[in-house]
C-alpha positions as CSV (number, residue, x, y, z in Angstrom):
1,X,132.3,68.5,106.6
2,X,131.6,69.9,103.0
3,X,128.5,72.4,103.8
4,X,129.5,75.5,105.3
5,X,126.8,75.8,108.6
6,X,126.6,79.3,110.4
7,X,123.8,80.6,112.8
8,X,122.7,84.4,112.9
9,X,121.1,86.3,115.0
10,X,118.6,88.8,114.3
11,X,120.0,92.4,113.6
12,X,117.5,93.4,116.0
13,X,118.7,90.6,118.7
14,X,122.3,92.2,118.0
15,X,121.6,95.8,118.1
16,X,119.7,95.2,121.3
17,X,123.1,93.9,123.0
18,X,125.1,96.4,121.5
19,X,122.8,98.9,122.6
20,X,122.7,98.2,126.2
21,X,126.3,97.6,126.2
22,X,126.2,101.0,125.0
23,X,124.9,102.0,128.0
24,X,126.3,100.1,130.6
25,X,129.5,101.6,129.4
26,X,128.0,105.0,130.0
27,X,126.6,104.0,133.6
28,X,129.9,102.9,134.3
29,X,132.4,105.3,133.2
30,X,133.1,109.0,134.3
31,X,132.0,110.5,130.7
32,X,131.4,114.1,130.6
33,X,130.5,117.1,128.5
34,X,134.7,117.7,128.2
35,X,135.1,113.5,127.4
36,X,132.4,112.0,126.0
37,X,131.5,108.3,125.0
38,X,132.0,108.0,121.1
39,X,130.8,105.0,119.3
40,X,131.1,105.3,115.5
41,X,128.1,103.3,113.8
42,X,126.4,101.9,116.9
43,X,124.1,99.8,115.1
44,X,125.9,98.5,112.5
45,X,124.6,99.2,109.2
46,X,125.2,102.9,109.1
47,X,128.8,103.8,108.7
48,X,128.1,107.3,108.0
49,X,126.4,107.3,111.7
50,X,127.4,107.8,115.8
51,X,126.4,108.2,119.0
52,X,127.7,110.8,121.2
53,X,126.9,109.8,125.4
54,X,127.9,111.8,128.2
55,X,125.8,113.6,131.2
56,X,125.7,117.1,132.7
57,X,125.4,117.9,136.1
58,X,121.9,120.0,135.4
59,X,119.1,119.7,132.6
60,X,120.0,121.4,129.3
61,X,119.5,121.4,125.9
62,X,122.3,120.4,123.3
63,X,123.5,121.2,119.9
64,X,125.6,119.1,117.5
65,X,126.8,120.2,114.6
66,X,128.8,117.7,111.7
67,X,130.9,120.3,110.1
68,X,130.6,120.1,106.1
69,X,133.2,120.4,103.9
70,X,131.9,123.9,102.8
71,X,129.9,125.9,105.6
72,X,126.5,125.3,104.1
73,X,126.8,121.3,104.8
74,X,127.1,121.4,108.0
75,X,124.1,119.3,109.6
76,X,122.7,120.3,112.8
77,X,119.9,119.6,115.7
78,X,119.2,120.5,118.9
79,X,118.1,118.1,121.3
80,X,115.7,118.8,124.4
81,X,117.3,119.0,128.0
82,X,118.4,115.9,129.6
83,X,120.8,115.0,132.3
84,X,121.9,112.0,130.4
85,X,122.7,112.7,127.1
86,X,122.8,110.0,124.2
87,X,123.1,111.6,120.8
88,X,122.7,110.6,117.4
89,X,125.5,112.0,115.1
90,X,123.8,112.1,111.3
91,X,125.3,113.4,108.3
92,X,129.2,112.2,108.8
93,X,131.3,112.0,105.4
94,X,132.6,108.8,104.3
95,X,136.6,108.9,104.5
96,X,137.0,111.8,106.6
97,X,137.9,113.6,109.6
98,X,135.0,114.6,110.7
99,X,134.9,117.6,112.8
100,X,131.7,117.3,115.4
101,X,130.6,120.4,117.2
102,X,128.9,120.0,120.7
103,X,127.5,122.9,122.1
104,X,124.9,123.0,126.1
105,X,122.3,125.1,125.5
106,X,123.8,129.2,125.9
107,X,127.3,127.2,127.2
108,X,130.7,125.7,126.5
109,X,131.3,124.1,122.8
110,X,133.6,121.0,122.9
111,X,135.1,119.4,119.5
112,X,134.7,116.0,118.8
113,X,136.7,114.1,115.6
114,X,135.2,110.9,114.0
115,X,137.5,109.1,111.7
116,X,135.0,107.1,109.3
117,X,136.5,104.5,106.8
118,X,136.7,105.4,103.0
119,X,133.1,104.7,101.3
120,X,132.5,101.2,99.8
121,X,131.8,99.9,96.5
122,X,128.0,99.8,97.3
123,X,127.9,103.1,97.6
124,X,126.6,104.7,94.2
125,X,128.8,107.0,91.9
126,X,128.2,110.6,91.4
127,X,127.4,112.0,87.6
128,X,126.1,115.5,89.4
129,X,124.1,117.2,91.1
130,X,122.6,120.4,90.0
131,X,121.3,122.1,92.3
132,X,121.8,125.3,95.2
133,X,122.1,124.9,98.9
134,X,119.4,127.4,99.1
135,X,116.5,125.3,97.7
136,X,117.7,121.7,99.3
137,X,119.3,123.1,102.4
138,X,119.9,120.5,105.2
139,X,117.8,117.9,103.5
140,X,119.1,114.8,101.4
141,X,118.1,112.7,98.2
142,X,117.6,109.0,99.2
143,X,117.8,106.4,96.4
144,X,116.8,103.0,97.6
145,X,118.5,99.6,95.4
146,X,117.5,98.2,92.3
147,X,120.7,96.8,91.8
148,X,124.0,96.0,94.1
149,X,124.2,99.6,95.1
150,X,122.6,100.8,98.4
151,X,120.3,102.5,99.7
152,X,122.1,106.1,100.1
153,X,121.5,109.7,100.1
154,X,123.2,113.0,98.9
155,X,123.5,116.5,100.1
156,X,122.9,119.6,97.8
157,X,126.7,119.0,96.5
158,X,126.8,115.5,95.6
159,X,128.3,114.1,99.0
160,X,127.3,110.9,100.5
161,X,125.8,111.7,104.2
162,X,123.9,108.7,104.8
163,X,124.8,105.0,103.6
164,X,122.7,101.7,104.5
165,X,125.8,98.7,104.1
166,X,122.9,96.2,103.9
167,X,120.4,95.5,101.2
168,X,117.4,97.2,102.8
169,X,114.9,96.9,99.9
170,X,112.1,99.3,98.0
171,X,110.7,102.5,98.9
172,X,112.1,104.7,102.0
173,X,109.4,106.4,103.8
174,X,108.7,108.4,106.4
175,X,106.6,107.4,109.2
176,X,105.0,110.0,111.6
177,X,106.7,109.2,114.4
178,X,110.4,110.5,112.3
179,X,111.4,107.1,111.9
180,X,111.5,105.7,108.6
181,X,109.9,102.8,107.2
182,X,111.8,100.3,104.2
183,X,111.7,96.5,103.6
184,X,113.6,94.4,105.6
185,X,117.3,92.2,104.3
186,X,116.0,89.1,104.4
187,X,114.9,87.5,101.1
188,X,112.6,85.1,101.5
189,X,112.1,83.9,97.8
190,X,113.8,85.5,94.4
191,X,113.9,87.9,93.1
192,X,113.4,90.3,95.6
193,X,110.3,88.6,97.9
194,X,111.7,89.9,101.2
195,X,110.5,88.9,104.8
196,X,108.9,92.5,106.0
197,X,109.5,95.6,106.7
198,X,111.6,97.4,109.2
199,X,111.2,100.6,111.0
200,X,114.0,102.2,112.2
201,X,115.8,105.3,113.0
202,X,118.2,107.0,110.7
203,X,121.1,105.8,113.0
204,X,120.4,102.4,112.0
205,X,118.7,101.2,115.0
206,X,115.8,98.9,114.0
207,X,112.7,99.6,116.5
208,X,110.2,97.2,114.7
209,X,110.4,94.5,112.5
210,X,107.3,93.5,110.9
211,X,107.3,89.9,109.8
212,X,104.4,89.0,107.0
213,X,103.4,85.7,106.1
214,X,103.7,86.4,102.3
215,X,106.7,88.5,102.6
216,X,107.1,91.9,101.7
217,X,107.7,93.7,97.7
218,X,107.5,96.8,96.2
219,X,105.5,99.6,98.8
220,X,104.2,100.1,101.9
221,X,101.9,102.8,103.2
222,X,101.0,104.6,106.7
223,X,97.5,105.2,107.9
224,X,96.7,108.0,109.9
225,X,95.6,106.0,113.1
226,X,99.4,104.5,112.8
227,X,98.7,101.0,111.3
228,X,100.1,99.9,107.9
229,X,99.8,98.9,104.2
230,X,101.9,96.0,103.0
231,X,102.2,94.8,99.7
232,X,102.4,90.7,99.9
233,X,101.1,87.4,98.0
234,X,100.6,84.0,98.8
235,X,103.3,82.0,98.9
236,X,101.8,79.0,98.5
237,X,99.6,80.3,95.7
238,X,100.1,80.1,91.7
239,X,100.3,83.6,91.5
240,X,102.3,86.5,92.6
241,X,102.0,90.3,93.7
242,X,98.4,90.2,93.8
243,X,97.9,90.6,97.5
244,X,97.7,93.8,100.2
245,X,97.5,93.3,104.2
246,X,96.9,96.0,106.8
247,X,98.8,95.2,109.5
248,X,98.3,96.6,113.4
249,X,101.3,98.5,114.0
250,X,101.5,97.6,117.7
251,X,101.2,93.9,117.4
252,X,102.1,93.0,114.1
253,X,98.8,90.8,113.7
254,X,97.2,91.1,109.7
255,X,94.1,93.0,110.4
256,X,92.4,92.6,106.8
257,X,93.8,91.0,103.3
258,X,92.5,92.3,100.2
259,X,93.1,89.3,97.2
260,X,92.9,91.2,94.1
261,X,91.8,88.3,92.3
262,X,88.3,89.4,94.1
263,X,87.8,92.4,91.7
264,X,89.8,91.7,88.5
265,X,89.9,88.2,87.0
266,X,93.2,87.2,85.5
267,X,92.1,85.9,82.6
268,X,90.4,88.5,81.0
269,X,92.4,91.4,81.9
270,X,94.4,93.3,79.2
271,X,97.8,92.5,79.3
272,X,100.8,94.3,79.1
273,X,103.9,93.6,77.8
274,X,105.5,92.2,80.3
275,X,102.7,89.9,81.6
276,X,103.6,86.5,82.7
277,X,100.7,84.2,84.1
278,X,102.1,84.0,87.5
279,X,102.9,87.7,87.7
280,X,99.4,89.0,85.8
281,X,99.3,92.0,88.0
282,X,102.0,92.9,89.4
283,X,101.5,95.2,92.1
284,X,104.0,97.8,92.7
285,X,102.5,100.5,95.0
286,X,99.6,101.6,97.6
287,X,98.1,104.4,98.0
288,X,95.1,104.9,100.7
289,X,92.8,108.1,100.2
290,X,91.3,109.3,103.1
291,X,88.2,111.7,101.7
292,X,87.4,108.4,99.4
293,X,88.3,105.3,102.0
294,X,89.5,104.0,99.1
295,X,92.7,101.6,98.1
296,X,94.5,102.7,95.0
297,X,96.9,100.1,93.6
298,X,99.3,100.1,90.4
299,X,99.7,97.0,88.4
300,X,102.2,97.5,85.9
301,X,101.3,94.3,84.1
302,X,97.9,95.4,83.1
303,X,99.2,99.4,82.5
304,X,96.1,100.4,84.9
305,X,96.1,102.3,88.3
306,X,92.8,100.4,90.3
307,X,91.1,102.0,92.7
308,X,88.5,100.0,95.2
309,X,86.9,100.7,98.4
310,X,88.8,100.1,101.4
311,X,85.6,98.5,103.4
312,X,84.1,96.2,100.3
313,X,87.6,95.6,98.3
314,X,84.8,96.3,95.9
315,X,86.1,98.0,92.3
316,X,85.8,101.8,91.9
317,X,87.3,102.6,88.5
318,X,90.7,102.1,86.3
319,X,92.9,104.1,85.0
320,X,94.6,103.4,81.6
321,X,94.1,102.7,78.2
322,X,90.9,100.4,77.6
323,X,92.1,99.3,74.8
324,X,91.7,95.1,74.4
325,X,90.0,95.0,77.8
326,X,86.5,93.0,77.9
327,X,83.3,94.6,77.4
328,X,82.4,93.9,81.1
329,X,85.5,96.5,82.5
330,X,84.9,99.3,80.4
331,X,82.5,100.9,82.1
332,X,85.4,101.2,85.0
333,X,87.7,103.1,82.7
334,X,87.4,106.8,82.3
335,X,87.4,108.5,78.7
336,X,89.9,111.4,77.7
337,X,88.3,115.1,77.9
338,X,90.0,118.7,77.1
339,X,91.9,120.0,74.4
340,X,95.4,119.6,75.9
341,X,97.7,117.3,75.3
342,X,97.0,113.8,76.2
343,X,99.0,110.2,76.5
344,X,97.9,106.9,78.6
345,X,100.6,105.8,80.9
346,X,101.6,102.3,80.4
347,X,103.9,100.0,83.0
348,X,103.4,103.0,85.5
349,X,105.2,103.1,88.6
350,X,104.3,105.1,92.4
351,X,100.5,106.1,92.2
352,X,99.6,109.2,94.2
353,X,96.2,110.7,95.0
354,X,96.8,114.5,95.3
355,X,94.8,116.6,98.1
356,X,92.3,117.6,95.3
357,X,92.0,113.8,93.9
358,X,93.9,114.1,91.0
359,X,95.8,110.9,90.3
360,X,99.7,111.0,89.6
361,X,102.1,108.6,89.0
362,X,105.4,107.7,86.8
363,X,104.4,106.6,83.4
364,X,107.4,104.2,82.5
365,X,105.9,104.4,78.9
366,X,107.3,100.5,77.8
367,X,106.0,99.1,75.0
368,X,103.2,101.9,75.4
369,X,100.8,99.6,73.6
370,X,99.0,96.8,74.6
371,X,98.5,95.7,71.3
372,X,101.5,93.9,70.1
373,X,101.2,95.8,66.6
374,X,101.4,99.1,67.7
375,X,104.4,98.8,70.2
376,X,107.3,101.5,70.0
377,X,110.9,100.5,70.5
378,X,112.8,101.7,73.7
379,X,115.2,104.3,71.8
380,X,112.0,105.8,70.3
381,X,109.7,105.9,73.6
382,X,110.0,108.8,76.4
383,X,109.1,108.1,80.3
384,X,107.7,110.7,82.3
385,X,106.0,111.8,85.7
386,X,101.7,112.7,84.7
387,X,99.1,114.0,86.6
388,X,95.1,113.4,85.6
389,X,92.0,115.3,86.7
390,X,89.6,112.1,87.0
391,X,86.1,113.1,87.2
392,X,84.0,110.0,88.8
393,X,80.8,111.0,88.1
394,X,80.9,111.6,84.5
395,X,83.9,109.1,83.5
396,X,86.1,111.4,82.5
397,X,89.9,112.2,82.7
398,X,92.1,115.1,81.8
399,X,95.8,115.4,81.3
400,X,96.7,118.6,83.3
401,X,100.9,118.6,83.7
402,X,103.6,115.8,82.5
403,X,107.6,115.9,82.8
404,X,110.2,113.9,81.3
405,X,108.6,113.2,77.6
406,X,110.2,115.8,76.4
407,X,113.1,114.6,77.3
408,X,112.9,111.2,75.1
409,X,115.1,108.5,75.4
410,X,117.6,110.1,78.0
411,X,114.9,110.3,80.5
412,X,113.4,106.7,79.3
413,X,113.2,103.7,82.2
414,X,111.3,100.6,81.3
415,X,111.0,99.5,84.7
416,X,110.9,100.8,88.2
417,X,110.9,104.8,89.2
418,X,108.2,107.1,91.5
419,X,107.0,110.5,91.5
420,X,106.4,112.9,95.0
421,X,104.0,115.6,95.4
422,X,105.2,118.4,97.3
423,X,102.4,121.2,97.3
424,X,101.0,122.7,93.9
425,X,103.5,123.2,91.2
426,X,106.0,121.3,93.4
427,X,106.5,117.8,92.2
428,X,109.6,115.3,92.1
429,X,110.2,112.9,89.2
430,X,112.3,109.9,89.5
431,X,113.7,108.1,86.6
432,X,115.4,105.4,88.1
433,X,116.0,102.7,85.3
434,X,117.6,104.4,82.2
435,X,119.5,101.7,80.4
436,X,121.5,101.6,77.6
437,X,123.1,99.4,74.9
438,X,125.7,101.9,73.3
439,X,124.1,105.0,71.9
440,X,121.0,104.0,72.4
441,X,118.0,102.8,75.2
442,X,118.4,99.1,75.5
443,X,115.8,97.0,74.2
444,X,117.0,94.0,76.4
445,X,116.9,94.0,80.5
446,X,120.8,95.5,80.6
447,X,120.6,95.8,84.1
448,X,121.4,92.6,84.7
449,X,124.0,92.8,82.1
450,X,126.8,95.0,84.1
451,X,129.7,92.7,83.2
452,X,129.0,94.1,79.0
453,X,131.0,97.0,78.1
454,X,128.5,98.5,76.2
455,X,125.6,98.6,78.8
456,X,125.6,102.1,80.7
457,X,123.0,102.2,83.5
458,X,121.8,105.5,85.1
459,X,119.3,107.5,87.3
460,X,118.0,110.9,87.3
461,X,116.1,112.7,89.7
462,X,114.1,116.0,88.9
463,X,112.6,118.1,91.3
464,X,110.5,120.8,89.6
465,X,109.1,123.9,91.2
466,X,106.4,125.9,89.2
467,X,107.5,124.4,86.1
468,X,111.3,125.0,86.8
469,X,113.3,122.3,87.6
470,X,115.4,123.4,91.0
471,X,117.8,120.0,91.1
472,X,118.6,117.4,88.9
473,X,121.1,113.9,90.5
474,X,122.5,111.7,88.1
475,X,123.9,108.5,89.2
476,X,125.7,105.4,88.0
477,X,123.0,102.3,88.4
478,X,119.8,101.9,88.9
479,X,117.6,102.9,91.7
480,X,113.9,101.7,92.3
481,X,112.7,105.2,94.0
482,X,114.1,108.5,95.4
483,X,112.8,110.3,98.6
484,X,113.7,113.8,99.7
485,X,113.9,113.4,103.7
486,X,116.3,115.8,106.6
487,X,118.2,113.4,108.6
488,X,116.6,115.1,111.8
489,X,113.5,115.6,113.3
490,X,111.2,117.3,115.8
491,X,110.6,114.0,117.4
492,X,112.7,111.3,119.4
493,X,115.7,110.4,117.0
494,X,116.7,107.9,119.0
495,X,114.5,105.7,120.8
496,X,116.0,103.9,123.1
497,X,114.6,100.6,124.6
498,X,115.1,96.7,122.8
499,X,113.9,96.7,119.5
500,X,111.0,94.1,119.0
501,X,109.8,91.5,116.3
502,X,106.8,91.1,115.5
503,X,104.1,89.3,113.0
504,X,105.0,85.5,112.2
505,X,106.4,83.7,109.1
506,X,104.9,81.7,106.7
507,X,104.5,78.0,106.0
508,X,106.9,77.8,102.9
509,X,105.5,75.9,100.1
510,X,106.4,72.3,99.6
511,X,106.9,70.4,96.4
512,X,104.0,68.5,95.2
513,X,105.1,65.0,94.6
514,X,108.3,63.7,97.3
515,X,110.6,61.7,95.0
516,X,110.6,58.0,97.1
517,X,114.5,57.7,97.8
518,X,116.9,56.0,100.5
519,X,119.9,58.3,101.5
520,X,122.9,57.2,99.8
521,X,124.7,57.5,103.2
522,X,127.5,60.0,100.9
523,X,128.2,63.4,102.2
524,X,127.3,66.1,99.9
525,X,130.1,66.5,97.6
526,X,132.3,70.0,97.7
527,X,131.6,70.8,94.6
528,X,128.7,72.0,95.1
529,X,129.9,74.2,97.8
530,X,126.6,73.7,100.2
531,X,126.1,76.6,102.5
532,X,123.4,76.2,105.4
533,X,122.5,79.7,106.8
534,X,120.4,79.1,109.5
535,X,118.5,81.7,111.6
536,X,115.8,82.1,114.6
537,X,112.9,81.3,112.4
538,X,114.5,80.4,109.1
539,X,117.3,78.1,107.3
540,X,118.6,79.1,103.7
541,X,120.3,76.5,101.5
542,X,122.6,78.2,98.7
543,X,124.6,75.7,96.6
544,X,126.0,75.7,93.3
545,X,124.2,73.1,90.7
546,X,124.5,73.0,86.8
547,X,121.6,73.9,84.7
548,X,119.3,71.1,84.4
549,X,119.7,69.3,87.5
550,X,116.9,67.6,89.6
551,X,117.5,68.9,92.6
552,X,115.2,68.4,96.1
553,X,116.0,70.1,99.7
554,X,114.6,67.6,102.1
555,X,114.1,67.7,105.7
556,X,113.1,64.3,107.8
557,X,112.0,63.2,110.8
558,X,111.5,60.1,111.3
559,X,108.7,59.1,108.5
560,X,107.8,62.8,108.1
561,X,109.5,64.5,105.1
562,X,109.4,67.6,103.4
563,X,110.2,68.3,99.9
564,X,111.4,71.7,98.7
565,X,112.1,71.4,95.0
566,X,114.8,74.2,93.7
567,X,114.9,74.7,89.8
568,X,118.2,75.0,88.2
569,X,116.3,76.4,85.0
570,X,118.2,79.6,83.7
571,X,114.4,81.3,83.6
572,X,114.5,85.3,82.8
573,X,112.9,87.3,84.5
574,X,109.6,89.4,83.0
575,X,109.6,91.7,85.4
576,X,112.8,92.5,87.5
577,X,112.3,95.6,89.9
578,X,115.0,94.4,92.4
579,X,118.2,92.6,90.7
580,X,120.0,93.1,94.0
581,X,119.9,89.3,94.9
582,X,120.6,87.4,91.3
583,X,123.5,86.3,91.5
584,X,126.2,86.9,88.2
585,X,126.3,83.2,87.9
586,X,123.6,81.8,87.1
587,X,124.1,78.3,88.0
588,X,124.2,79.5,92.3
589,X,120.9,78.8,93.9
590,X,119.4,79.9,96.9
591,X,116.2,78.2,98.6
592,X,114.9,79.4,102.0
593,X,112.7,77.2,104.4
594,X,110.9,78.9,106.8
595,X,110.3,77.2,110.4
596,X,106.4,78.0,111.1
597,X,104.7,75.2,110.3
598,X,107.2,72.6,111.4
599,X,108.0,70.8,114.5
600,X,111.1,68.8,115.8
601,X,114.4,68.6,115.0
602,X,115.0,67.4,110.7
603,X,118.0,65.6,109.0
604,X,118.9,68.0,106.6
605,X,119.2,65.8,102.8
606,X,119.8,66.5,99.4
607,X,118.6,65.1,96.4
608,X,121.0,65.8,93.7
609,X,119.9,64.0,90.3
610,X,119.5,60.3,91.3
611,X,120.7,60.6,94.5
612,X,120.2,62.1,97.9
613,X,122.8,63.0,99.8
614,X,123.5,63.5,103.6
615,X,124.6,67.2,105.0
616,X,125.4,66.3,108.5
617,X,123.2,69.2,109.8
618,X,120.3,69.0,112.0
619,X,117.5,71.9,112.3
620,X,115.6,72.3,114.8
621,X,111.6,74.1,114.6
């Protein structure tokens, strides 16, 4: 046969069987506080991860300690008294023997070694870290992908203690149960339209995975009764990135949509300089304020923040430059007050409402015009984290603390980035997408240019306390945001129990017109080299085509057929916040067909030009 065919199960469906066979190794062995069960990356996609199992005789309390290189990275937590014992092991080092402490509660230690394989090529490279144990202590910087380099987090000297090896996407967060919170590995659509989100445990384990109908991009947010903010579209819709659900955290079911398309019209927003038609508002973070009961969303493509009630979906204001914005949206926009310093952000990035209601957010700074005449060159521009004091009642906005403009071009991203608020005077700023062309900030998308000597990508992260920065990383690549998070907590770190799905896929949209054709009755050819990659609820087609080619995924039954056309255009991107999925060459395609919505088992066919071809696979919805 000359398509590859494989079947996977879900990673949740997987780490539930390794779990409990886990566990019934425990039950069945003799493993004690002296010789304990070791398993090195339990769940698979954390190498730098283990689980220590044994039982004691009486309740108690235990300690484990991953010895660091130098005394002040050594990670530790004390877990509450158990009879059983199943222990996650957090903060190993990547090619190293590992020296593990375990230590009952005002008892015996006993010394465990973990032997973990060198780190791998995902795994981002070190330019420094500047900063003292004292002020990061046992806490790490997380950097979630923008390219092929992982999600992964450094210690206060630079060392890798945590490594995803799969392409979790977007923000990290979180959640208020300890576990965190970050979009699933399943793309659903390119560039980067992924199927959910999971939420798992910083071992690895996936507890929930949260399925959307119009997949997952960008940010998501916790409420405080649990239930959560998802950034989505419509799949079958024109446009993209326009679209936020709230989605019940115990059942997965979409509790409310809000269409933005309901308080902004398209066509008569001011446009930034990225805009495409499809992607006229590109939405690339949520942020829900609690004193307000308000949503506040950042569309890079319009270089505004929006801010509508949560009940209505009813607009509340703008933030950004009014400039070339109808008459009918001004009175939404606030006007600049004070005799500070003062600059619009423009492609902004991360919104945040502080506790006092002023608005931050990273100011990427491209173009930073919207009128074509005015716009500044990317060697000449500066990025930045700002904060405004908004005042509703008058309309009026105040610049009251910036970083990273000083810093001009070296400090410059055109896309991606975020910005944290600790407490008062305690902020992070993440400039995650500094690319250059030689000397100077590129004025083309380099990211996607790795292969070209002269293309140097980077990110920084600041943290700045009262106006003094306290820790600068620099890394090779780029990274879409940066989260400061302990591997530990005061909660359950690892909850045991299956993992569980839940929500439901989307119908995947079909091609308009079905091209009337009789199977050749030819298998299609290896040159193509077909891959079918099916799964539970899913299939994904990848092949290899030439630019140009008329080419039709079709699935029959019978009389019933569905078309799913796949360009082989060589289309750019506008707007690229997640390159982790193009592929170098740009002739490989990748289509995915989603199962809801169908019925039966289908002939899988090809239409290749002026032909269609068989595949020899079945799929069964």
């Amino acid at each position: 046969m000359a398509i590859e065919y494989t079947f996977t199960k879900s990673l949740v469906d997987r780490q539930n069987e390794a779990e409990k066979a886990m566990l019934d190794e425990l039950e069945a062995g003799s493993f004690t506080f002296d010789h304990p069960l070791v398993k090195l990356n339990p769940y698979f996609i954390n190498p730098l991860a283990a689980v220590i199992c044994f039982k004691t005789d009486k309740e108690t309390a235990v300690t484990i300690r991953v010895l660091g290189k130098e005394k002040e990275g050594t990670m530790m937590h004390t877990f509450p008294k158990a009879k059983t014992h199943i222990l996650p092991v957090l903060g190993l080092y990547g090619g190293y023997d590992n020296t593990v402490e375990i230590e009952l509660y005002r008892g015996k230690k006993h010394t465990v070694h973990i032997q973990t394989e060198p780190l791998s090529n995902d795994v981002p490279e070190l330019v420094h870290m500047k900063t003292t144990y004292h002020y990061l202590r046992d806490e790490l910087i997380f950097v979630s992908p923008a390219l092929t380099d992982l999600a992964t987090g450094f210690d206060y000297a630079g060392d890798v203690r945590w490594h995803l090896n799969i392409p979790t996407v977007f923000d990290i967060k979180r959640a208020a149960n300890g576990n965190i919170l970050i979009g699933t590995h399943r793309l659903l659509k390119l560039p980067y339209y992924m199927s959910g989100i999971y939420e798992m445990s910083m071992v690895g384990k996936v507890i929930r995975e949260y399925t959307i109908p119009g997949g997952y991009h960008h940010d998501q947010f916790e409420l405080s009764n649990g239930n959560l903010l998802i950034l989505t579209e419509d799949l079958t819709s024109d446009t993209v990135e326009d679209m936020c659900v709230l989605v019940d955290r115990n059942s997965g079911e979409i509790l409310k949509t809000w269409d933005y398309k309901d308080f902004l019209d398209p066509t008569k927003v001011a446009k930034s300089g990225s805009w495409t038609e499809e992607d006229w508002f590109h939405n690339n973070a949520v942020w829900y304020d609690e004193k307000t009961n308000s949503l506040t969303f950042s569309g890079r493509h319009i270089d505004s923040m929006c801010n509508i009630d949560f009940d209505s979906g009813k607009l509340n204001w703008i933030i950004g430059d009014p400039e070339m914005w109808p008459k009918e949206y001004l009175p939404y926009f606030f006007k600049p007050t004070g005799n500070g310093e003062f600059d619009w952000q423009y492609e902004q990035h991360a919104n945040v409402i502080t506790p006092n209601g002023d608005v931050m957010c990273f100011d990427n700074g491209h173009f930073r015009s919207k009128n074509p005449d005015k716009r500044i060159l990317n060697k000449d521009n500066f990025s930045r984290g700002v904060r405004y004091k908004i005042n509703t009642e008058d309309m009026t906005i105040q610049q009251v603390w910036q970083y990273g403009k000083e810093r001009g071009q070296e400090f410059f991203s055109q896309y991606i980035c975020n910005v944290e608020y600790y407490k008062e005077g305690h902020y992070m700023v993440h400039s995650g997408g500094i690319q250059y062309y030689g000397d100077d900030a590129s004025e083309q998308f380099a990211a996607l240019m790795q292969d070209d000597p002269m293309v140097r990508t980077r990110s920084i992260t600041v943290e700045i306390l009262d106006d003094e920065v306290m820790l600068e990383l620099e890394v090779k690549g780029n990274f879409y945001r940066a989260e400061k998070l302990g591997l530990y907590h005061d909660q359950d770190n690892l909850p045991l129990g299956k993992g569980v799905r839940l929500g439901q896929m989307g119908v995947t949209k079909e091609s308009d017109t079905l091209i009337p054709m009789d199977s050749c009755n030819e298998e299609l050819s290896h040159i193509y080299e077909a891959v079918i990659e099916e799964e539970d609820d899913r299939f994904t087609f990848k092949a290899t085509f030439e630019s140009g080619q008329l080419v039709m995924l079709m699935l029959e039954q019978n009389d019933e057929q569905h078309g799913y056309f796949i360009s082989t255009a060589k289309t750019p991107f506008a707007a690229l916040c997640c390159g982790t999925f193009i592929e170098k060459d740009a002739r490989k395609i990748s289509c995915s067909v989603n199962k809801a919505g169908l019925s039966g088992t289908y002939e899988v066919r090809v239409i290749v030009d002026d032909k269609k071809y068989e595949t020899g696979i079945k799929i069964t919805c």
